[in-house]
C-alpha positions in Angstrom: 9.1 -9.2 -0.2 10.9 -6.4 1.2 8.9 -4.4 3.8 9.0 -1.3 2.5 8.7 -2.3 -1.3 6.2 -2.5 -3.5 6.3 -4.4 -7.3 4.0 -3.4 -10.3 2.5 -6.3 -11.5 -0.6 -8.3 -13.0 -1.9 -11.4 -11.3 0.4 -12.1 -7.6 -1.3 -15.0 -7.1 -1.7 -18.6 -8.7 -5.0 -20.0 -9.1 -5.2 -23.9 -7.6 -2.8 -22.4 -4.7 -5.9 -20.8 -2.9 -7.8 -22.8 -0.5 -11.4 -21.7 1.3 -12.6 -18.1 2.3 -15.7 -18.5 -0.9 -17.6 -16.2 1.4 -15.1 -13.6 2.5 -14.4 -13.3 -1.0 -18.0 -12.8 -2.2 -18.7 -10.2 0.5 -15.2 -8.4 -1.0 -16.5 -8.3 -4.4 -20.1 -7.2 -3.5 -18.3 -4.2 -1.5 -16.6 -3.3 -5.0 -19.4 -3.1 -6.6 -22.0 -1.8 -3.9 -22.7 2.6 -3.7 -21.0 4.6 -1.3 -22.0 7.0 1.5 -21.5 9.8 -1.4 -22.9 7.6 -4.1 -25.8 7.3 -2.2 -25.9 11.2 -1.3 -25.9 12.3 -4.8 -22.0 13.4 -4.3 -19.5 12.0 -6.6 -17.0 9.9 -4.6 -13.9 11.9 -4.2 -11.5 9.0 -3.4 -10.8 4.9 -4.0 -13.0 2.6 -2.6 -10.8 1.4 0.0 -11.4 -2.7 0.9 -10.4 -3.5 4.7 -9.2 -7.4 5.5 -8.3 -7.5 9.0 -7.0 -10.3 11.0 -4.6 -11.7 13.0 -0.6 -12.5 11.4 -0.7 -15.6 10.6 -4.7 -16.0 9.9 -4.3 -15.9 5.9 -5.4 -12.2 5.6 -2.8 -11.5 2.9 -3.0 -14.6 1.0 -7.1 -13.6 1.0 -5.7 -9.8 -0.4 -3.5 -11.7 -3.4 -6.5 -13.8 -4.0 -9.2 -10.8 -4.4 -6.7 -8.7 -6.3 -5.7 -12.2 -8.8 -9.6 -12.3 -9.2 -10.1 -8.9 -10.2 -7.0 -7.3 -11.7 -8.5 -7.7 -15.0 -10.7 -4.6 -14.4 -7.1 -2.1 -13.4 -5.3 -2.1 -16.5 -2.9 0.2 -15.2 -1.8 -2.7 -13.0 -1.3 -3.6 -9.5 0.8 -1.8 -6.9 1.7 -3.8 -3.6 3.9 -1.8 -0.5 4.3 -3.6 2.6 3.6 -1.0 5.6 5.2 -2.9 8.4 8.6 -3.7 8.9 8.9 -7.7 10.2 9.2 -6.4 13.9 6.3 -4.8 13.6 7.2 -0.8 13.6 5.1 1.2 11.0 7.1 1.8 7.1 7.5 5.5 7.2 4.5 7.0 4.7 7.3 8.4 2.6 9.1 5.3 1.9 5.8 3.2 1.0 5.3 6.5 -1.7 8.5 6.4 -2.9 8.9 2.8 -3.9 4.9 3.4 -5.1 6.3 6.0 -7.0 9.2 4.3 -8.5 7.1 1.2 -9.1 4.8 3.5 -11.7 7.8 4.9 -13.1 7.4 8.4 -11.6 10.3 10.2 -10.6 10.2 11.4 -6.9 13.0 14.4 -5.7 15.2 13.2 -3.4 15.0 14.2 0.2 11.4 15.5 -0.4 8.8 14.8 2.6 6.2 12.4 2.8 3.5 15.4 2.4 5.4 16.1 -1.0 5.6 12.8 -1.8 1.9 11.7 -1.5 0.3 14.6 -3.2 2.8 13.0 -6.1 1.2 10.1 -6.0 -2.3 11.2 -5.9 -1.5 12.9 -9.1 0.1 10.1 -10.7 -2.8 8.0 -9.8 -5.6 11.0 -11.0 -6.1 9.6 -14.3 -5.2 6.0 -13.8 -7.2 3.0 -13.2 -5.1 1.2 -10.3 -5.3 -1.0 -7.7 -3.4 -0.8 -4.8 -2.5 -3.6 -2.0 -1.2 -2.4 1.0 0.0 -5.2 3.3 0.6 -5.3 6.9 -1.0 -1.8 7.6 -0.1 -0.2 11.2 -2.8 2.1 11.4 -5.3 4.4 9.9 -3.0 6.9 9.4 -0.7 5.5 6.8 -3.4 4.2 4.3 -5.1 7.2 4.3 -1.7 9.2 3.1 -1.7 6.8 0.4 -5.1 7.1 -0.2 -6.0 8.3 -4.1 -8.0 10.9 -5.0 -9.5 8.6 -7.7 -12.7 7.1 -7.4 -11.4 4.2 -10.0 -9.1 3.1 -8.2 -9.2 0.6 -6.0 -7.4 0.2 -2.6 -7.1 -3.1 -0.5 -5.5 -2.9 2.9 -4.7 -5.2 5.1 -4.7 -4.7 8.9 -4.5 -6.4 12.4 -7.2 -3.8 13.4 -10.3 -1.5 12.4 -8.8 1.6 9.7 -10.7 4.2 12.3 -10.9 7.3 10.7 -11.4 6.4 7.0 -14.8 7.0 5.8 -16.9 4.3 4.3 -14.5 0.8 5.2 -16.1 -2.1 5.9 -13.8 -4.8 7.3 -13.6 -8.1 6.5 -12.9 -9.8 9.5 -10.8 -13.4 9.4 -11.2 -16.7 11.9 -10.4 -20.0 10.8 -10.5 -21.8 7.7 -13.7 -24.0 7.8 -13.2 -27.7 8.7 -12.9 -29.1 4.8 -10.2 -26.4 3.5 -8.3 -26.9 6.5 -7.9 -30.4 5.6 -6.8 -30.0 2.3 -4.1 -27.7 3.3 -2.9 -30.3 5.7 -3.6 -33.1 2.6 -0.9 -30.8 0.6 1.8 -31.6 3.0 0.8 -35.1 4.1 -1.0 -36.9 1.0 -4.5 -37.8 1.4 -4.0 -41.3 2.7 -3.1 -40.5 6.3 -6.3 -38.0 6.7 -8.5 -40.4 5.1 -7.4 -43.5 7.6 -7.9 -41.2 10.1 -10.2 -38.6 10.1 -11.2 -37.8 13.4 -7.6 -37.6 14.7 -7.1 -34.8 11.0 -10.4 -32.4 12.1 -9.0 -32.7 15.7 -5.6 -31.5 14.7 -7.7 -28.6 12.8 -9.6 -27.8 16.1 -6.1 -27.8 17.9 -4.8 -25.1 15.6 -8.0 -23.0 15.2 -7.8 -23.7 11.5 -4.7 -20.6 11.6 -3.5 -21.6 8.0 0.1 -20.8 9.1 -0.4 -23.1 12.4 -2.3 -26.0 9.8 1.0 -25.3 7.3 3.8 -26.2 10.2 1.8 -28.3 11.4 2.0 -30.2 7.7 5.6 -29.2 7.2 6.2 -31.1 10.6 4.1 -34.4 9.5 5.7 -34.2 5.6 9.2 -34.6 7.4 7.8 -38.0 8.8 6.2 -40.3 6.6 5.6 -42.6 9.2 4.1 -40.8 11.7 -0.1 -40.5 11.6 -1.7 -37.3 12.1 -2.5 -38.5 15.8 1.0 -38.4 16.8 0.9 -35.0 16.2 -1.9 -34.3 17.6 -1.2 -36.1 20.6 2.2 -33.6 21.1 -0.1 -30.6 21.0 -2.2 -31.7 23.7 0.6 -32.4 25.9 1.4 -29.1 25.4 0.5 -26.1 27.8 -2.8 -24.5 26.8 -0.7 -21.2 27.2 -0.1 -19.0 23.8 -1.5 -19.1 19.8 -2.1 -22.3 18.1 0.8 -21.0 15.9 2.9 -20.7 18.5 2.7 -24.4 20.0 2.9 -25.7 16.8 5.9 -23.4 16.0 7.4 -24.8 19.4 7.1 -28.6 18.3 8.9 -27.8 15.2 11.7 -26.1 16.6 12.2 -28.4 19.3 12.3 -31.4 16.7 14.8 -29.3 14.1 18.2 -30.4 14.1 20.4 -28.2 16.3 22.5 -26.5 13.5 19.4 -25.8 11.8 17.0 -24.8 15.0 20.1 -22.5 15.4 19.9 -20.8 11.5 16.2 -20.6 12.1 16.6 -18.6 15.3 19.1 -16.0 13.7 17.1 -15.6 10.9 15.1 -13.1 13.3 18.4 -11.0 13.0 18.1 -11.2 8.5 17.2 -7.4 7.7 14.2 -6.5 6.2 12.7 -10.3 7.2 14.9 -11.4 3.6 17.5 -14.0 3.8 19.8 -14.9 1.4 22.4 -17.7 1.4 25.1 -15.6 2.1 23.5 -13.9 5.4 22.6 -17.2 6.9 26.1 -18.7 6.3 27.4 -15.0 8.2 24.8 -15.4 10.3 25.3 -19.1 11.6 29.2 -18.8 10.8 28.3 -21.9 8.5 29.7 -22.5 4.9 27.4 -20.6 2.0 26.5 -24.3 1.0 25.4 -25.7 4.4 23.4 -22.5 4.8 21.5 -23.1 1.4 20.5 -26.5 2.5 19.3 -25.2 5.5 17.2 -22.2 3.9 16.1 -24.9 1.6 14.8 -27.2 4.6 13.3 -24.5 6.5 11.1 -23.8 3.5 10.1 -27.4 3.0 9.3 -27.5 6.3 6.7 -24.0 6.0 8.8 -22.1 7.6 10.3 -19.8 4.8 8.7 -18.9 1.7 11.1 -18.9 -1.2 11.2 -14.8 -3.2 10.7 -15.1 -6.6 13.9 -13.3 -7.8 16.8 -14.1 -10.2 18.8 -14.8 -7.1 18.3 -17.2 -3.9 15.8 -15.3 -1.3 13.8 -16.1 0.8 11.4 -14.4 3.6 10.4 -15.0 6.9 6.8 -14.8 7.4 5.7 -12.1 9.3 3.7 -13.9 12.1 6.4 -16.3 12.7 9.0 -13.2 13.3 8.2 -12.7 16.8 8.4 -16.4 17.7 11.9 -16.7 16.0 12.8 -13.1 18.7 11.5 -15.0 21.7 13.5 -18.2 20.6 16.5 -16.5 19.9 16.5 -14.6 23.0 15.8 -18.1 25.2 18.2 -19.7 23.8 20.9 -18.0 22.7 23.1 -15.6 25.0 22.6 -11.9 23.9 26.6 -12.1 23.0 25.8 -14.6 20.8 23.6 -12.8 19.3 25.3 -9.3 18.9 28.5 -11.6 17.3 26.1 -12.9 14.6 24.5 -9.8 13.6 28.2 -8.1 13.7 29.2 -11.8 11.5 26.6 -10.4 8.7 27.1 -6.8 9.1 30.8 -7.8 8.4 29.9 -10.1 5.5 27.6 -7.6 3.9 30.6 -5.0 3.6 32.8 -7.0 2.1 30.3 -8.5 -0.7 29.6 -4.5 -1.4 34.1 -4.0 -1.6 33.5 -7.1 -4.3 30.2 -5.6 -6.3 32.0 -2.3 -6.5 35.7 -3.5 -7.1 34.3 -5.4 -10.1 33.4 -2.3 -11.9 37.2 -1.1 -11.7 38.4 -3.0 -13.9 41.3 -0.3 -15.8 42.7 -0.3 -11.9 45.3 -2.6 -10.8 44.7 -2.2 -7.5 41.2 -2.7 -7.4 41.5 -5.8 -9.5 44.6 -6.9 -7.0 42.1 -6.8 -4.5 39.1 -8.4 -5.4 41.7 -11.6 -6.1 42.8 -11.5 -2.5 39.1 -12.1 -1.7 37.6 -15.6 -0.7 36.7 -17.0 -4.0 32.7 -17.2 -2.6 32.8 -13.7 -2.0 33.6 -12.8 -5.5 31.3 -11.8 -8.4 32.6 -13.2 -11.6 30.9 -10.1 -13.6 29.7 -6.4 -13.3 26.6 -7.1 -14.5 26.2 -10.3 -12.1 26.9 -7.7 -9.0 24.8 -5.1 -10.3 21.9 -7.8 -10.6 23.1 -8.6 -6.9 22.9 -5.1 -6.1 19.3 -4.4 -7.2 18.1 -7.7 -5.8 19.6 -7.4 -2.4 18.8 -3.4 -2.5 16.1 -3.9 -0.2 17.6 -5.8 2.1 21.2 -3.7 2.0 19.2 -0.4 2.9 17.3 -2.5 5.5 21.1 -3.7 6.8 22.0 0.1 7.2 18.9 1.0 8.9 19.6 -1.5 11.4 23.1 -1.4 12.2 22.4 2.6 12.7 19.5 1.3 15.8 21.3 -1.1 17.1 24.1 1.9 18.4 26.8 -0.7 19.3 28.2 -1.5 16.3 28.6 2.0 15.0 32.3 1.2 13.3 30.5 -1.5 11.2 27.3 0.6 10.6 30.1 3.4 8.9 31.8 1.0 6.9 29.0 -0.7 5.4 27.2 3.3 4.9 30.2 4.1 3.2 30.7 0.9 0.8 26.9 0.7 0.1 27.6 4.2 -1.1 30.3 3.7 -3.5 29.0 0.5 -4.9 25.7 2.2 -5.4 27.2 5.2 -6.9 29.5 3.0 -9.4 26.6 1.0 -10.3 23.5 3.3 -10.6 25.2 6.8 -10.8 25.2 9.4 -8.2 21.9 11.0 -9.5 19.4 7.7 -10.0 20.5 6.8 -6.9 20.3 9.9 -4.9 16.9 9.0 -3.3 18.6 6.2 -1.5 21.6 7.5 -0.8 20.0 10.8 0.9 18.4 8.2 3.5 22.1 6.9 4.0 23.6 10.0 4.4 20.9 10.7 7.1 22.0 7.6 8.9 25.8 8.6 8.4 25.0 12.1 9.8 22.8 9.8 13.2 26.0 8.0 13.6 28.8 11.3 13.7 26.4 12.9 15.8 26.0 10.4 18.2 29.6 9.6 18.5 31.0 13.3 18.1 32.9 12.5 14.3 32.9 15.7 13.1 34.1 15.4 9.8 31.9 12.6 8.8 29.0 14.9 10.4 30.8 17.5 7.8 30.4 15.1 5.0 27.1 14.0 5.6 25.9 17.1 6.1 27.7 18.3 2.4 25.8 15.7 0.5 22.4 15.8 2.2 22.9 19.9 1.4 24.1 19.0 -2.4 20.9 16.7 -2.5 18.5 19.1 -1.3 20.4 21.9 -3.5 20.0 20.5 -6.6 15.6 19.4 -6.0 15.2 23.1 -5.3 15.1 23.3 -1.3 17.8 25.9 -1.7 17.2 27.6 2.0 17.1 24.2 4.0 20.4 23.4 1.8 22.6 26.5 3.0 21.3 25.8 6.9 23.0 22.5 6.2 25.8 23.8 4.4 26.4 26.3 7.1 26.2 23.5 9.6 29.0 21.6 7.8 31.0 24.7 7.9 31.0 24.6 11.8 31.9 20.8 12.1 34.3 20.9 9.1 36.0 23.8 11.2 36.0 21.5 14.5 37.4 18.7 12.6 39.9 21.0 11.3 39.2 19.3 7.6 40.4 22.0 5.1 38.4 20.3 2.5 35.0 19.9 4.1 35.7 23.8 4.9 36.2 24.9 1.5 33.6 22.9 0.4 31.5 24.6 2.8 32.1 28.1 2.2 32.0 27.9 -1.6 28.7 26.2 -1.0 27.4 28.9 0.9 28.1 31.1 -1.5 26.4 29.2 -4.3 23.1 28.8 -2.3 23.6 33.1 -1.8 23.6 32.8 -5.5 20.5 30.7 -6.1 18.3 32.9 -3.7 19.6 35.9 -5.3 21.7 37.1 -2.7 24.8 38.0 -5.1 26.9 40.2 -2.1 26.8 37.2 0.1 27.6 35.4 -2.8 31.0 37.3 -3.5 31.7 37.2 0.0 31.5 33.5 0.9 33.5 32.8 -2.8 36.1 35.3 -1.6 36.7 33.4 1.9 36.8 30.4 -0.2 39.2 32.0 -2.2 41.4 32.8 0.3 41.8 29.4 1.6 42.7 28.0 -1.5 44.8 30.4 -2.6 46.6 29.5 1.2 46.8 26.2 0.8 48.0 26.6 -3.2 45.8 25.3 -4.2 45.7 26.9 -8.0 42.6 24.7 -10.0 40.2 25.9 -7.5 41.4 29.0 -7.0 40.5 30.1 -10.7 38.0 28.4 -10.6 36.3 30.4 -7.6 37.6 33.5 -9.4 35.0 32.5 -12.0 32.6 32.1 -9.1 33.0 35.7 -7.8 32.5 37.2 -11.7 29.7 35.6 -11.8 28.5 36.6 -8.7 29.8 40.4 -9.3 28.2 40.2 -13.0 24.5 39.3 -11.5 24.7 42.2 -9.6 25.9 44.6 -12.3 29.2 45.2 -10.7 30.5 44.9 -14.4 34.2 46.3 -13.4 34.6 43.6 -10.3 33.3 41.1 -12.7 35.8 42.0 -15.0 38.5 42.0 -13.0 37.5 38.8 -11.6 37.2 37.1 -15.0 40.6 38.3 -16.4 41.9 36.7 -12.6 40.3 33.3 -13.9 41.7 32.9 -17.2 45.2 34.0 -16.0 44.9 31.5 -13.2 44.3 28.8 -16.1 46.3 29.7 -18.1 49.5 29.2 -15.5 48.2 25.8 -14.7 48.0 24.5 -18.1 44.0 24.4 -18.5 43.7 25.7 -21.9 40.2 24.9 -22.3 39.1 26.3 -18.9 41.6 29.7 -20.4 39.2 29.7 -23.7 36.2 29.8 -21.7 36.9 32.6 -18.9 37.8 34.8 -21.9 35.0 34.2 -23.6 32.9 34.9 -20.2 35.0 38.4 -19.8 34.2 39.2 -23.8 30.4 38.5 -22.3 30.7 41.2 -19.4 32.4 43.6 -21.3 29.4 43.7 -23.6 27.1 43.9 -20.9 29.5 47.0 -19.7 29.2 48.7 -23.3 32.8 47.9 -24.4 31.7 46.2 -27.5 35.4 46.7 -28.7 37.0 45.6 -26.2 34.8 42.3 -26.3 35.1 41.9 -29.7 39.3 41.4 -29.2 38.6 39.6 -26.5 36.2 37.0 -28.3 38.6 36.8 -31.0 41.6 35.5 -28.7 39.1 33.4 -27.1 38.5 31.7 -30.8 42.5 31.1 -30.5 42.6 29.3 -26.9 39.2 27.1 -28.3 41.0 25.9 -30.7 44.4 24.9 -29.2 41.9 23.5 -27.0 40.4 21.5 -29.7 37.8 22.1 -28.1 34.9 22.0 -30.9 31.7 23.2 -29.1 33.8 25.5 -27.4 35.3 26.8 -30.7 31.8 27.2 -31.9 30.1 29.1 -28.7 32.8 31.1 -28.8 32.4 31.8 -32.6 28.8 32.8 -32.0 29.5 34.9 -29.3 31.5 36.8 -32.2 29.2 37.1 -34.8 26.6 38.8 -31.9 29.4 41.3 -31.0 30.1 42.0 -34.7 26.7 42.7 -35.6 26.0 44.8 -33.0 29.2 46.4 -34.3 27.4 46.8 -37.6 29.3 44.6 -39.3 26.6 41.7 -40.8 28.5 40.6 -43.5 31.6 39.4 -40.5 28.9 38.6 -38.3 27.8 35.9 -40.8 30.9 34.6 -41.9 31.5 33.3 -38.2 28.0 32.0 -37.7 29.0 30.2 -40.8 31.8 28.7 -39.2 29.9 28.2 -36.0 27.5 25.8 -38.1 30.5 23.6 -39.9 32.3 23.0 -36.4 29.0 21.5 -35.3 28.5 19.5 -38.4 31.6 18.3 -38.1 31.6 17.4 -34.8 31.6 13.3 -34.1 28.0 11.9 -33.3 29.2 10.6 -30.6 30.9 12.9 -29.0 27.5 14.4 -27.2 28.2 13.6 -24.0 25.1 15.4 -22.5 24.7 18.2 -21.3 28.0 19.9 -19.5 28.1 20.4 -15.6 28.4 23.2 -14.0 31.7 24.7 -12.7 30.3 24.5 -9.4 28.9 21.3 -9.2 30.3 19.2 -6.7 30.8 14.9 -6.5 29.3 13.1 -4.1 31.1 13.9 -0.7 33.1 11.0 0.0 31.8 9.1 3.9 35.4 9.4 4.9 36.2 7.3 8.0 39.7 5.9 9.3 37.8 2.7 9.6 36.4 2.7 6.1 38.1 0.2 3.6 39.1 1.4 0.5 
């Protein structure tokens, strides 16, 4: 389960699987149905009931939460949401991330880049008129439930926390010990078979004393005695004692186990500490260990048997480290493995990780002989034999990859790694999902891109970063923050003397100018744009940005600039060849010369604008551009012409292929992702 993520389902949990807690969960159920403070008051509750399990890692608290929700589900028909508000170290999920993958998980889009006040009063209205139940796991504090919070007295929220939710009205908490003596035993009679509890029962409820009845102590505990049929539960038991009386029942048992694992697989358990987002995969335990994929499998595979992994349900081989047993696989790690050691494996999966994302995006280019040349030079394991099998790698692993990034950005010493795998995550994301589904994710990557430049002093990847997070925040409506950003780029595009990130920049400008209806700024920044282009030759975009400064000029009512400006675009196009791009600037200067009460003067300009749409062959162009006729005609007081071309706009249309909608055109001043461009990124 991914720290940050959350699921939509129905029941999480299997009945039979649950053992004990009868009374924890018949004081839960009462609190469900008991009044509240406003109930009781005569007010109408304004929010969820909110249910409070709180206990110790490792003391059962969530398998409790899966068990309450399993048992009551039935009453939310609009399902169950789950987020995970801790990451497996322990530091708090930001409140925006928890809403955005709650968000996602009820199929409600969320702008990128928007803030976690934005993005919780989204959710709240999502949730106004549903019946829900929310499971929020792991909680850090007070302060993070109650963002979450609905304002929907149907709903249902169930949070689960090391400590008391202070500040949040009306919680009771259910506070966790020990499984009683006879539930305790049964979980150890899973692992162990009931003949070697029965022989010995006083040895079995003193092995329960000796781990406080912790379930996750009792479960390594029975991983430990499953691995050795013929030892009796007083062996075991007789190992603890020995022990020091120092630290958690979990943690001695956790001790014993480790110290009896082979060394190769003490070792993978150890680095699994390092496995981002507490999810392991084959793949990162084989770069991890610097193991074969195989002998990593096996090893995951043991490790679960043994209680200490739980296996994902997911298409593809996961598995997750508990929570409580994180910390002990740190301190391990650090005691026996040399900080070098360490920093080599996590740069081992960091490396591994890129080159799986070269694979799962050199799959999709399959028309290019060099991408295809290349994804046969890799290691045969590395290789996905499908698109669709690395797009289902992609979405599985997503998680985990964005965890990866995260990561590799704190850690601050293994910054040339943390750019290449920002930049491949980036393309394969982009070729898989699109730039604009997967904008929310890849504004958190471009974030980490722009932490990195900074803190190294790469100014034209701070350029780029900044471009796209201004692109991002451009296009959701945040049009001021986008030109401080945009501005920004500007200055490190000019320090990285990058004459695209400046150009970028300065035709940027001027289309924020333009969204905030600053149209002389406008001209002004799509002039200097202008002027580089035309410096560097660069024709395309220079008649391009003379459409830029009509439009600009034609907002304002500078009709004669506009013109002018127009007739400079279709010129421009028509000396590179762009017959299309000719058609339309005409057919935008037969629009401004209406607007400027030349109706004749439009009219002959529409018509040779019908002429270049159809060289063009260009058939919604052709049409537009017939419209655009039949207006100038009538207002010419000519009907009869008028309709004649509207007649001719309708058969182009009718004509036209069914499949050749597209969608909806882009504008001309839409820009592509910004490339994260690095000497150190791979191709």
């Amino acid at each position: 389960m991914d720290t940050g993520g959350v699921q939509l389902s129905g029941h999480a949990a299997t009945e039979g699987h649950f053992l004990g807690r009868t009374r924890e969960l018949k004081e839960l159920r009462a609190d469900i149905e008991r009044a509240g403070l406003d109930t009781i008051s005569g007010r109408k509750a304004p929010r969820a009931r909110v249910l409070l399990i709180a206990g110790r890692p490792g003391s059962g608290r969530t398998a409790l939460a899966e068990e309450l929700v399993r048992q009551v589900a039935g009453r939310y028909p609009d399902g169950v949401l789950r987020a995970r508000l801790a990451e497996p170290d322990g530091t708090p999920v930001p409140v925006e991330r928890a809403a955005r993958d709650l968000l996602a998980a009820l199929d409600v889009p969320a702008p990128a880049g928007a803030d976690e006040d934005e993005l919780a009063a989204l959710l709240r209205e999502a949730l106004a008129q549903r019946r829900a139940l929310l499971l929020l796991d792991d909680a850090a504090g007070a302060e993070q439930v109650d963002a979450l919070l609905p304002d929907a007295p149907q709903c249902l929220l169930v949070a689960v926390s090391s400590g008391p939710l202070t500040g949040i009205a009306d919680v009771r908490p259910c506070t966790l010990g020990g499984l009683d003596t006879k539930s305790a035993l049964e979980l150890l009679t899973r692992y162990t078979g009931s003949v070697r509890i029965t022989v010995d029962p006083r040895s079995a409820e003193g092995l329960v004393e000796a781990c406080q009845g912790e379930p996750a102590a009792l479960t390594l505990a029975g991983g430990w005695l499953a691995a050795r049929p013929q030892a009796a539960v007083a062996d075991l038991g007789r190992q603890l004692n020995a022990e020091s009386d120092e630290g958690s029942p979990l943690s001695r048992v956790f001790g014993l186990v480790h110290a009896a694992l082979p060394a190769s697989a003490a070792r993978v358990l150890r680095l699994l500490c390092l496995a981002p987002a507490g999810l392991a995969d084959p793949h990162t335990a084989s770069a991890l260990a610097g193991c074969s994929v195989d002998a990593a499998r096996t090893a995951l595979d043991d490790l679960t048997a043994l209680g200490l992994l739980r296996v994902v349900d997911s298409p593809l081989p996961q598995y997750e480290i508990p929570g409580c047993l994180h910390p002990l696989l740190r301190a391990a790690a650090e005691a026996h493995d040399r900080p070098a050691d360490l920093q080599l494996a996590r740069a081992r999966m960091l490396e591994r990780t890129v080159r799986l994302l070269q694979s799962c995006r050199a799959i999709t280019e399959t028309d290019s002989p060099q991408a295809r040349e290349k994804l046969q030079g890799m290691p045969r394991g590395l290789r996905f034999p499908t698109p669709r099998a690395a797009a289902d790698w992609l979405s599985v692993r997503r998680p985990a990859l964005l965890a990866s990034a995260r990561l590799a950005v704190a850690d601050g010493e293994l910054d040339t790694l943390a750019r290449r795998l920002m930049s491949q995550l980036v393309r394969a994301m982009v070729a898989h999902v699109g730039t604009r589904a997967a904008a929310p994710d890849l504004y958190g990557v471009h974030q980490l891109v722009l932490d990195v430049a900074e803190r190294r002093g790469l100014p034209r990847e701070k350029a780029a970063a900044l471009l796209n997070l201004a692109d991002v925040d451009a296009r959701t409506g945040r049009t001021a923050e986008a030109l401080v950003r945009y501005r920004a780029a500007l200055d490190a595009g000019r320090e990285a003397n990058d004459p695209y990130a400046i150009g970028r920049a300065m035709e940027s400008v001027g289309g924020a100018h333009l969204e905030l209806g600053d149209y002389e700024r406008a001209a002004d920044w799509f002039g200097r744009a202008l002027a580089q282009r035309l410096a560097r030759d660069e024709r395309a975009d220079a008649a391009r940005l003379y459409g830029r400064i009509a439009t600009a000029h034609t907002y304002a009512g500078r009709y004669g600039e506009a013109q002018r400006a127009w007739r400079a675009a279709a010129a421009g196009h028509r000396k590179n060849g762009d017959v299309a791009a000719h058609a339309r600037a005409l057919s935008e200067l037969a629009r401004v010369q209406e607007y400027a009460g030349r109706p004749e003067d439009s009219l002959r300009t529409c018509q040779e604008a019908v002429e270049w749409a159809t060289r063009a062959e260009d058939t919604r162009l052709q049409a537009a551009v017939q419209l655009r006729l039949a207006d100038t005609l009538e207002r010419l007081g000519d009907p009869a012409a008028a309709r004649l071309h509207r007649r001719a706009a309708e058969r182009i249309l009718e004509e036209e292929p069914a499949d050749g909608d597209t969608g909806p055109a882009q504008p001309e001043h839409a820009a592509n992702t910004c490339e994260i461009r690095s000497t150190s990124a791979e191709g």
